[in-house]
C-alpha positions in Angstrom: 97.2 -72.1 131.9 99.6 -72.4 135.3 99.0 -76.2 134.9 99.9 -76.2 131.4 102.8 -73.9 132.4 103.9 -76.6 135.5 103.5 -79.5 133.0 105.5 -77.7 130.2 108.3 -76.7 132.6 108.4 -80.6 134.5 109.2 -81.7 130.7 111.8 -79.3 130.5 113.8 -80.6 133.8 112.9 -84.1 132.9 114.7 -84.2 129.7 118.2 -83.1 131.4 118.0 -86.9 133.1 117.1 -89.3 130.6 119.5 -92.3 131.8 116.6 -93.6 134.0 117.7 -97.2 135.6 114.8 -98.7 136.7 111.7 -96.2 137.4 108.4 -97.7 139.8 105.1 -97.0 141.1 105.1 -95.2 144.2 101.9 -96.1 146.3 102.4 -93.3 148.9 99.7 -92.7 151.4 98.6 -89.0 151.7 95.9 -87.6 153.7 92.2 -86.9 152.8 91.4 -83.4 151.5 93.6 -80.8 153.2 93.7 -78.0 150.6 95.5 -76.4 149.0 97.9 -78.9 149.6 96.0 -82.1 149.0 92.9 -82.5 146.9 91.7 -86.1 147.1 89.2 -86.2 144.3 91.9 -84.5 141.8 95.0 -86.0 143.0 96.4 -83.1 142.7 97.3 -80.1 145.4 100.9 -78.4 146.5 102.0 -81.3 147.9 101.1 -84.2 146.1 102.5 -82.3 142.9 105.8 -81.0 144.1 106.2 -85.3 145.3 105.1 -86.3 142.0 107.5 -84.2 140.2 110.5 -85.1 142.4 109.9 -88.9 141.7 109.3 -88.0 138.1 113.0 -86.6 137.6 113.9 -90.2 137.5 111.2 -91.7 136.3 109.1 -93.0 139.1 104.8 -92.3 139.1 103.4 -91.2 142.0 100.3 -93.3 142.6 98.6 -91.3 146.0 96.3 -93.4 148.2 93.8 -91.8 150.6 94.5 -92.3 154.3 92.9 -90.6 157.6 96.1 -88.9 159.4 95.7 -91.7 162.0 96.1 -94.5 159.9 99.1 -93.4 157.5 101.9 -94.7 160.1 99.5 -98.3 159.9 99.5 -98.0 156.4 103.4 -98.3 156.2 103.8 -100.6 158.9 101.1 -103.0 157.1 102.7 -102.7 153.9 99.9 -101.5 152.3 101.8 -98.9 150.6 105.0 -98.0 149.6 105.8 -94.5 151.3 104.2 -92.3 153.3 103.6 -88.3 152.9 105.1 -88.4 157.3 104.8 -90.4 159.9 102.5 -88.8 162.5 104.6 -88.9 165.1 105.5 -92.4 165.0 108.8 -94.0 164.2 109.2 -95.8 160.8 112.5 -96.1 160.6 111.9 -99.1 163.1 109.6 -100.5 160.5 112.0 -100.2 158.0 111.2 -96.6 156.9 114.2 -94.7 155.0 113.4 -90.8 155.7 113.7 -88.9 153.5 113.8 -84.5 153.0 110.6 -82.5 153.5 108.5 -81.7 150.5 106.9 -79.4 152.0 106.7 -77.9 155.5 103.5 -77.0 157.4 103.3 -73.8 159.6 101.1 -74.4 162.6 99.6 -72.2 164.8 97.2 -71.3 167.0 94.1 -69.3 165.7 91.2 -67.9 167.8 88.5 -65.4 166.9 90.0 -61.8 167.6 86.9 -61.2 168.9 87.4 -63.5 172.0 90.7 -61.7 172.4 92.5 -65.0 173.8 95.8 -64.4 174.8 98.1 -67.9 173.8 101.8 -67.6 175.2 102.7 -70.8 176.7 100.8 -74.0 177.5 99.1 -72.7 180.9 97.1 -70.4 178.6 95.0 -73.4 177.0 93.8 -74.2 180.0 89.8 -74.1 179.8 89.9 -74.1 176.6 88.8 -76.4 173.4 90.9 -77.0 170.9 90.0 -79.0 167.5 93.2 -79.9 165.6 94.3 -82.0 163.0 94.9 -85.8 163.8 98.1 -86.7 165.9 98.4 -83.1 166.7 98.5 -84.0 170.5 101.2 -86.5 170.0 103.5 -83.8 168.0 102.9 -81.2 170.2 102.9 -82.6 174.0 104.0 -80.1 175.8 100.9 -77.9 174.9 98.5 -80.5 173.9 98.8 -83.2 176.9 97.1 -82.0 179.2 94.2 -81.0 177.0 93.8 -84.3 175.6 93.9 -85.5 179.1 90.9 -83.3 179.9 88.7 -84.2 177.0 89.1 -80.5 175.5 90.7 -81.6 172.3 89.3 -82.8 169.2 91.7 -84.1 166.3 89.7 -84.4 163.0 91.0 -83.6 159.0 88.4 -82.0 157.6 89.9 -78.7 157.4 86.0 -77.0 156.6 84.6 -78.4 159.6 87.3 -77.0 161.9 87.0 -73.7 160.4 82.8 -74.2 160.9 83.5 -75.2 164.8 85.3 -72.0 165.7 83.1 -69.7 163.6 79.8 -71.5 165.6 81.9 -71.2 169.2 81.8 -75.0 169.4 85.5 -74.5 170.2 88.0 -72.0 171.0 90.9 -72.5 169.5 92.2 -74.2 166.0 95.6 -75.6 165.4 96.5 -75.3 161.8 99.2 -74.4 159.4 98.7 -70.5 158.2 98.2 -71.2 154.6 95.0 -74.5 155.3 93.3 -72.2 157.4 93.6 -69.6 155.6 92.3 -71.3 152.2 89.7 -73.1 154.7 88.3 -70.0 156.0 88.0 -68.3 152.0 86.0 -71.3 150.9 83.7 -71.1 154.0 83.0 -68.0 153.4 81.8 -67.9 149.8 79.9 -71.4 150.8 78.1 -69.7 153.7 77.6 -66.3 152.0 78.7 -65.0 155.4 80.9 -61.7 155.7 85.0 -61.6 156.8 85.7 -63.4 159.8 88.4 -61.7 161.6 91.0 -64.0 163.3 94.1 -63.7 165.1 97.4 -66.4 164.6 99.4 -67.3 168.0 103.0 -68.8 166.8 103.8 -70.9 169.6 106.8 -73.2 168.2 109.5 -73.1 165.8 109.0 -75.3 162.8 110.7 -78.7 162.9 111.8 -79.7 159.3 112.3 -84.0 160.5 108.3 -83.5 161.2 107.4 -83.2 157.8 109.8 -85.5 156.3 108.2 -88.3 153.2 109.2 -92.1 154.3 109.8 -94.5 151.9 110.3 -98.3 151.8 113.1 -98.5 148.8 116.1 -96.6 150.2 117.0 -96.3 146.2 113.8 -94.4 145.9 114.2 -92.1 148.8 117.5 -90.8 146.7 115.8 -90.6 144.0 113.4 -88.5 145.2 115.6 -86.0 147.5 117.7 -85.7 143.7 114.5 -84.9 141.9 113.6 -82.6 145.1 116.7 -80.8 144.6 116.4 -80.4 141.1 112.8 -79.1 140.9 114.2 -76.2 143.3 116.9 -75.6 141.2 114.9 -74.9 138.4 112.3 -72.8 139.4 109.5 -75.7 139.4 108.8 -75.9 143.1 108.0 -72.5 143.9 105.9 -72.6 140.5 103.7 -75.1 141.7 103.1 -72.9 145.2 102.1 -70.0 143.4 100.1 -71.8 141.0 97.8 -72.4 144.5 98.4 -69.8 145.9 98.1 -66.5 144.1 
């Protein structure tokens, strides 16, 4: 019923801008399966529909592509799509990349098992310990990731399950993620593993950076386009629909 509801309500903001130029496929490179924000195997998730209902304000499909976090900068700079969901770190704008305003921004913190009662406060406290990450985390976060990248203590993979298993199993100490993954991540594993609550504890260790999260797009016509529909879809209501349509 909520997805009939977001559907119902997209149509609603769509018909107050029917003088659409000239609308286009959007092959924009997302990530594989970070949930609740991207669902691969639905194309669907926070994310990918609050994008696809920007572009659809004036007309334009969203057609998402499947990307490790790695390869999404090489997927622009290839020209194997036409936008990006960010550029990991890397500068498109060299590569002809118009930025444009974040769909969505990702919280990241540190978690550890309150158990292990690890103290995080500035980067001196990782030291000796193993960190598993998303992909490129090390290159957004320098300052507190350099050094254990240097040391062979970090691991950057996307699989959001398998960073939840690694901490739970002691593998590693620490996961870097945004609040709302892990904490979706750590429900499912949970009810997969039949296992009881885990009990975790978030270190904030940096203020969110809005250009980090930022779509890039090819078509500088596009990238307004989207940042109008963007606005729009806040205006009515349908952005903060589609969040709580994941998340409650």
């Amino acid at each position: 019923m909520k997805e009939i509801g977001n559907k119902y309500l997209l149509l609603i903001v769509l018909s107050a801008y029917t003088t659409i130029t000239k609308a286009n496929d959007v092959r924009m490179a997302f990530s594989l399966d970070i949930p609740p924000y991207i669902f691969e195997k639905d194309n669907k998730g926070i994310e990918i529909d609050i994008i696809s209902a920007a572009l659809a304000i004036k007309g334009h499909v969203l057609k998402p592509l499947y990307f490790p976090l790695g390869r999404i900068p090489l997927a622009f700079r290839n020209n194997t799509v036409d936008a990006v969901m960010g550029d990991m770190g890397v500068d498109l704008s060299t590569f002809g990349g118009a930025y444009a305003e974040p769909a969505i921004i990702y919280d990241n913190v540190f978690i550890t098992l309150m158990k292990n009662k690890i103290v995080i406060k500035e980067p001196k406290d990782l030291d000796n310990l193993t960190v598993v990450s998303f992909q490129g985390a090390e290159k957004r976060y320098p300052k507190w990731l350099k050094k254990v990248k240097e040391e062979k203590r970090f691991y950057g993979i996307s699989d959001q399950l398998t960073q939840v298993n690694l901490l739970i199993l002691g593998r590693y100490d620490v996961v870097l993620s945004d609040h709302y993954i892990f904490k979706y991540s750590l429900r499912q594993m949970m009810l997969i593993k039949h296992i009881p609550p885990i009990y975790v504890e978030e270190h904030k260790f940096t203020e969110v950076n809005r250009n980090d999260y930022r779509p890039v797009f090819r078509d500088n016509k596009i990238r307004d386009d989207f940042n109008f529909g963007l606005l729009q879809i806040k205006k009515t209501g349908l952005y903060q629909k589609i969040y709580d349509t994941y998340l409650n």
